[in-house]
C-alpha positions as CSV (number, residue, x, y, z in Angstrom):
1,X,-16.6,11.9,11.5
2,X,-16.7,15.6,12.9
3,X,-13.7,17.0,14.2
4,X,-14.3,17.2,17.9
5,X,-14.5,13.5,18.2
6,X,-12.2,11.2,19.4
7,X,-8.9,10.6,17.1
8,X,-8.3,8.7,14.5
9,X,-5.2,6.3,14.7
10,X,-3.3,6.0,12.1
11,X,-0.1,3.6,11.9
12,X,3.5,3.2,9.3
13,X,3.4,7.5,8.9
14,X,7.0,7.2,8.0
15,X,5.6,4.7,5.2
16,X,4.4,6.2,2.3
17,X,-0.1,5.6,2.1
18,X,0.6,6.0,6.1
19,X,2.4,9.6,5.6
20,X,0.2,10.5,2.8
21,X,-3.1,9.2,5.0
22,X,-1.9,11.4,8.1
23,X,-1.0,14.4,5.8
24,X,-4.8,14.4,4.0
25,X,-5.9,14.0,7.4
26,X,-4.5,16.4,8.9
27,X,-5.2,19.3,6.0
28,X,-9.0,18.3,6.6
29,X,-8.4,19.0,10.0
30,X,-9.5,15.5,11.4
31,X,-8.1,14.9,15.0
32,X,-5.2,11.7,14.4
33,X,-3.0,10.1,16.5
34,X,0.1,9.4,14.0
35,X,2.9,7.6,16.3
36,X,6.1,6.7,15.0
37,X,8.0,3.3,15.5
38,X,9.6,4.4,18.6
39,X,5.8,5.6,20.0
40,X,3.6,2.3,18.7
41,X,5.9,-1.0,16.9
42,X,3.9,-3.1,15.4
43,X,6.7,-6.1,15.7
44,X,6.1,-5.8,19.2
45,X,2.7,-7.1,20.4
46,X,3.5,-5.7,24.0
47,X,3.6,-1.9,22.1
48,X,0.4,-2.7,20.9
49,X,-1.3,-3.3,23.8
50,X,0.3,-0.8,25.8
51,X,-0.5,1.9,23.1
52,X,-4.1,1.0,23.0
53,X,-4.4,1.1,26.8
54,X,-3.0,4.4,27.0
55,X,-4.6,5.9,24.2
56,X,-8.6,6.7,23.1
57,X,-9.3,6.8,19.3
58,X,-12.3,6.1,17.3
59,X,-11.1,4.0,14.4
60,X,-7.5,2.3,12.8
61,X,-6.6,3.2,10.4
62,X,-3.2,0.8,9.5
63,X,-0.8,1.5,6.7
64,X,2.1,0.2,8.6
65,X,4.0,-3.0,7.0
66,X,7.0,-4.8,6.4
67,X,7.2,-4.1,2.8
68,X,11.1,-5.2,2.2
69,X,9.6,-7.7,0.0
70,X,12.9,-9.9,-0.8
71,X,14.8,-8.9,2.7
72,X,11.6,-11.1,4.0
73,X,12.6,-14.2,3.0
74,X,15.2,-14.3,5.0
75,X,13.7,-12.6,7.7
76,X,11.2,-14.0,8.5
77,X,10.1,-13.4,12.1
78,X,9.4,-9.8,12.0
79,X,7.8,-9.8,8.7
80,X,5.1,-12.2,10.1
81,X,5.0,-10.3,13.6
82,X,4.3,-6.9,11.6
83,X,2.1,-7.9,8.6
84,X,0.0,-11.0,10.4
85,X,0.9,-10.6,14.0
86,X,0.2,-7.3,14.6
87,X,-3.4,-7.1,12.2
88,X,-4.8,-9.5,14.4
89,X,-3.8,-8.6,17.5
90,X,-5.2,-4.8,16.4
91,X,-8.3,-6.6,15.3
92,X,-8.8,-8.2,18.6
93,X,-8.5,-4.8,20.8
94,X,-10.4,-2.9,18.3
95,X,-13.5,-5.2,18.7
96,X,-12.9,-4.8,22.4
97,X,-13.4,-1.1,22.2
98,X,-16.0,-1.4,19.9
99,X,-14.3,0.7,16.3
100,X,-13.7,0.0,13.4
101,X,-10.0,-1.4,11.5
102,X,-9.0,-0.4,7.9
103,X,-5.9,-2.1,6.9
104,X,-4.0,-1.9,4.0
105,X,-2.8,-5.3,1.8
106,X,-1.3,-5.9,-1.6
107,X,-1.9,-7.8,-4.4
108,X,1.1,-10.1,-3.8
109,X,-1.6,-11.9,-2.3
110,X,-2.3,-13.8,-5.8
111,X,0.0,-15.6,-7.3
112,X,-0.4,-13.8,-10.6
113,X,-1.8,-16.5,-12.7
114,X,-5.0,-14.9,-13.8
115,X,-5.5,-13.9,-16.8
116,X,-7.9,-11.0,-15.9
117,X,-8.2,-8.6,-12.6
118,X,-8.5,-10.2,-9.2
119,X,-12.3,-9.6,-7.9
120,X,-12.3,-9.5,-3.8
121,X,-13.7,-13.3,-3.8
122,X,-10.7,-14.8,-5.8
123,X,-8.4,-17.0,-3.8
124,X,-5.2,-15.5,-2.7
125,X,-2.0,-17.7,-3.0
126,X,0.9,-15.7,-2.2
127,X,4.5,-16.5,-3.4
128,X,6.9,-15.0,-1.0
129,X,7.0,-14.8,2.7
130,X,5.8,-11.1,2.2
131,X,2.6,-12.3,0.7
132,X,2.1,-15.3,2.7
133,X,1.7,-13.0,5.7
134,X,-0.1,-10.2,4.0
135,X,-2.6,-12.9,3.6
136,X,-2.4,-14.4,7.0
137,X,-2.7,-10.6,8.2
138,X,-6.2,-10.3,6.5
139,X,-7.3,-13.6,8.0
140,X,-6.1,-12.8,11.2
141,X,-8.2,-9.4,11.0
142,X,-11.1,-10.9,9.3
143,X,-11.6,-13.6,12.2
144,X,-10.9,-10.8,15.2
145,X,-14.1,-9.9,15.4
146,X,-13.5,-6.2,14.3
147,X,-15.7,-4.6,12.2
148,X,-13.5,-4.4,9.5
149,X,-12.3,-2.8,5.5
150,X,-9.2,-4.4,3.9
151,X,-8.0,-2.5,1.0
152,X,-5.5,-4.2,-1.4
153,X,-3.4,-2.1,-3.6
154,X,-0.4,-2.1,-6.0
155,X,2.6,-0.7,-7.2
156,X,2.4,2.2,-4.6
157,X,4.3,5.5,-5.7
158,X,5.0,8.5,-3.9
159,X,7.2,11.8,-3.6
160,X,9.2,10.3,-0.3
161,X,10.3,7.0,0.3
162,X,11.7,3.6,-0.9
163,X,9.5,3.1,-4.4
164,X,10.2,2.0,-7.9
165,X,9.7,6.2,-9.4
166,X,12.3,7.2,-7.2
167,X,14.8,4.6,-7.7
168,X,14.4,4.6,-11.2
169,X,15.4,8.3,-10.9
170,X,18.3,7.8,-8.5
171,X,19.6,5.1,-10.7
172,X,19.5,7.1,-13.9
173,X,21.7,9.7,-12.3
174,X,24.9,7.7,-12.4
175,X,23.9,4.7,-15.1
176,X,23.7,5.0,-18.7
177,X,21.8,2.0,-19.3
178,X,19.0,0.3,-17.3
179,X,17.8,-3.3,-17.9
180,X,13.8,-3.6,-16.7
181,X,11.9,-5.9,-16.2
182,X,8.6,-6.3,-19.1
183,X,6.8,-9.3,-18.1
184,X,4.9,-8.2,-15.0
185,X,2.3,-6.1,-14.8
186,X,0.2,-4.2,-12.4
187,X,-1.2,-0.7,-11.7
188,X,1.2,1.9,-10.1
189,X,-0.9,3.6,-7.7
190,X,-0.3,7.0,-6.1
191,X,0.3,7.1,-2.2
192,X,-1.9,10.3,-2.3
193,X,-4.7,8.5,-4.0
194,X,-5.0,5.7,-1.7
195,X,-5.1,8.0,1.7
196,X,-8.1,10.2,0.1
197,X,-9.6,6.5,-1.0
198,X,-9.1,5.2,2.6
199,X,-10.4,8.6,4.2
200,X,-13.7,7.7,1.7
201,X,-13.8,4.8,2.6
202,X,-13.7,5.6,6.7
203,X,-16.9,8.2,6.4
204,X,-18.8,5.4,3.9
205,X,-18.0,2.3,6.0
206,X,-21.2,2.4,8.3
207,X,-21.7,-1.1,9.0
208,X,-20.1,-3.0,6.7
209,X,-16.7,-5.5,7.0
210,X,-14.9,-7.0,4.0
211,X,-12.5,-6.5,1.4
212,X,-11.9,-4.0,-1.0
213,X,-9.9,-3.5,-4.3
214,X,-8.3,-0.1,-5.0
215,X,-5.7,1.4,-7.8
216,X,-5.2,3.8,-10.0
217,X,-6.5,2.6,-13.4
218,X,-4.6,0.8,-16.3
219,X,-2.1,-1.5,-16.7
220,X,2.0,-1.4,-17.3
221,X,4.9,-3.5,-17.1
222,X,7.5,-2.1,-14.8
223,X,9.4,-1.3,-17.9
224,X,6.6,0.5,-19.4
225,X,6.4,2.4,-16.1
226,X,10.1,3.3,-15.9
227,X,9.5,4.5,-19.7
228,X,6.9,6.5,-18.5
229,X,8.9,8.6,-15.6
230,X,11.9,8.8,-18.0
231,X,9.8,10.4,-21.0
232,X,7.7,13.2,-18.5
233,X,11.1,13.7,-16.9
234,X,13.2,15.0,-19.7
235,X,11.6,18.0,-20.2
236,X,13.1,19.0,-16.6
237,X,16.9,18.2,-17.8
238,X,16.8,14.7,-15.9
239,X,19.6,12.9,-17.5
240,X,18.2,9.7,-19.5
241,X,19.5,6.2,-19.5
242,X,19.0,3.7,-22.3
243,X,16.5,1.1,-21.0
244,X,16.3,-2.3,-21.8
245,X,13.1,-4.6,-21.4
246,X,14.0,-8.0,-19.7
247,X,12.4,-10.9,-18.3
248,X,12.2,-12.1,-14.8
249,X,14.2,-15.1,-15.2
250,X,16.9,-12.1,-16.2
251,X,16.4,-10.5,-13.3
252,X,16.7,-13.0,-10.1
253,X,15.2,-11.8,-7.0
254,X,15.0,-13.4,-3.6
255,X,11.4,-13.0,-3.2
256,X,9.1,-14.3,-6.1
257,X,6.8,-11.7,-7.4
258,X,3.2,-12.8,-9.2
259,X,3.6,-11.6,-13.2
260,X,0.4,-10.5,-13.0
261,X,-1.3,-8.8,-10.0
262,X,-3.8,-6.0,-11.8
263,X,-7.2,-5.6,-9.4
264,X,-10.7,-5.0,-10.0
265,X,-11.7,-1.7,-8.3
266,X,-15.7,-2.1,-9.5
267,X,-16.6,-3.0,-5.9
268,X,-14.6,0.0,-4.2
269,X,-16.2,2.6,-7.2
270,X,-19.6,0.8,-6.7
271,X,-19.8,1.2,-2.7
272,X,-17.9,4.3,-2.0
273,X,-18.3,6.7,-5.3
274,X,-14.7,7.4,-5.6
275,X,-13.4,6.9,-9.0
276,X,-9.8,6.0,-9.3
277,X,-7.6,8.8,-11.8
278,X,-5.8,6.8,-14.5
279,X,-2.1,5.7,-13.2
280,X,-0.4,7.8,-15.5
281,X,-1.7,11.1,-14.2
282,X,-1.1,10.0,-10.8
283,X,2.8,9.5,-11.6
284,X,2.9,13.0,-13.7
285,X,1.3,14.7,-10.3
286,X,4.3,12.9,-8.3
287,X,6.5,14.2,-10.8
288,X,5.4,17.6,-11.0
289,X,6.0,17.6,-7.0
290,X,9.0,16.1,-7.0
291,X,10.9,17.5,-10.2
292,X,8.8,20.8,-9.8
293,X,8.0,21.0,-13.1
């Protein structure tokens, strides 16, 4: 995309990949249109449309979501309006005008029984009201009509923003002990990592529609992740809890996550050359940033 063409819009800045996406855009010096909630809300379908009326852009680019996984379950409403609602809807006015929709999903799709990485093809069956209209948001995009690119992710990380890195840091500031959970696992992926991958994945679309797996690469428990941050971050004075590895049935939440959710990136590496960094140099780079190590 050169620069003097028509903008590209991206949604959620004030989330983390949509913040991230617009910053990486923006030091490239690609043209965006990055409104805020009170510019474009994607809980209101009448935004929307009034937003695309008013406003000429060559591609979507959507980060935005309702991503209070367990606040979800109890509201349920806007969590469908903004992550299966509003997908759609973007699909269907995209298609109109003729470009092209990346959207971001999660792997709270799956249910977590595998006993291997999820490939694109395997069937989603979410647990929670968050990944039961994820999925419907996908669906709802896939059928628009839109030329298309979903890209599910995991464990997202970041600098800013409501993550597990920066609780885990917050926390540790007033509690000398910390009890975390060791039977789920996933990839923690950085926010950073995911906007250049989407940005790739833009330019190397072409013609194509369908669903794509991206990460950082390995595989942790969120204990062994917390162990992780804790360990880089001592050598900044970071006071250190004790941790404790628990279970899930310890650890009661209202939204029911999958133990297992890790994804097979092959496809994205395979159609768009971009191979992912390992997940623990992505948290050391959001360390150094944020600790300024």
């Amino acid at each position: 995309m050169k620069s003097d063409e028509q903008p590209i819009l991206i949604t959620g800045v004030n989330g983390q990949v949509g913040g991230a996406c617009a910053q990486l855009a923006a030091a490239r010096f690609l043209p965006t249109l990055a409104p805020d909630r009170s510019l474009l809300d994607l809980s209101q379908s009448q935004s929307i449309m009034d937003y695309f009326a008013t406003h000429k852009f060559s591609a979507v680019i959507n980060c935005a979501a309702y991503t209070a996984v367990d606040r979800a379950e109890s509201d349920i409403a806007v969590a469908q309006a903004v992550n299966a609602d509003a997908p759609a809807l973007i699909g269907k006015l995209a298609r109109d005008r003729g470009i092209p929709v990346l959207h971001i999903s999660t792997d709270y799709v799956f249910d977590g029984k595998s006993q291997e990485p999820y490939s694109e093809d395997a069937p989603v069956n979410p647990l929670s009201v968050y990944g039961r209209a994820k999925a419907a948001g996908e669906e709802g995009l896939a059928r628009s009509g839109a030329q298309y690119a979903i890209m599910r992710t995991s464990w997202v990380q970041s600098v800013a923003g409501a993550n597990f890195l920066n609780t885990m840091l917050r926390l540790g500031e007033t509690r000398d002990q910390l009890s975390i959970v060791d039977d789920q696992w996933g990839s923690p992926t950085g926010a950073d990592d995911i906007a250049a991958a989407l940005l790739a994945m833009l330019h190397g679309l072409e013609s194509r529609s369908g669903i794509w797996h991206f990460t950082n690469t390995g595989v942790t428990s969120w204990y062994g992740l917390a162990d992780y941050i804790f360990t880089c971050a001592q050598e900044t004075g970071v006071k250190i809890p004790q941790l404790t590895a628990i279970s899930t049935d310890e650890y009661p939440t209202a939204a029911v996550r999958p133990p297992y959710s890790v994804l097979n990136c092959q496809k994205y590496i395979d159609d768009f050359g971009q191979i992912p960094k390992p997940w623990q140099t992505a948290i050391d780079e959001i360390l150094n940033e944020r600790l300024k190590r």
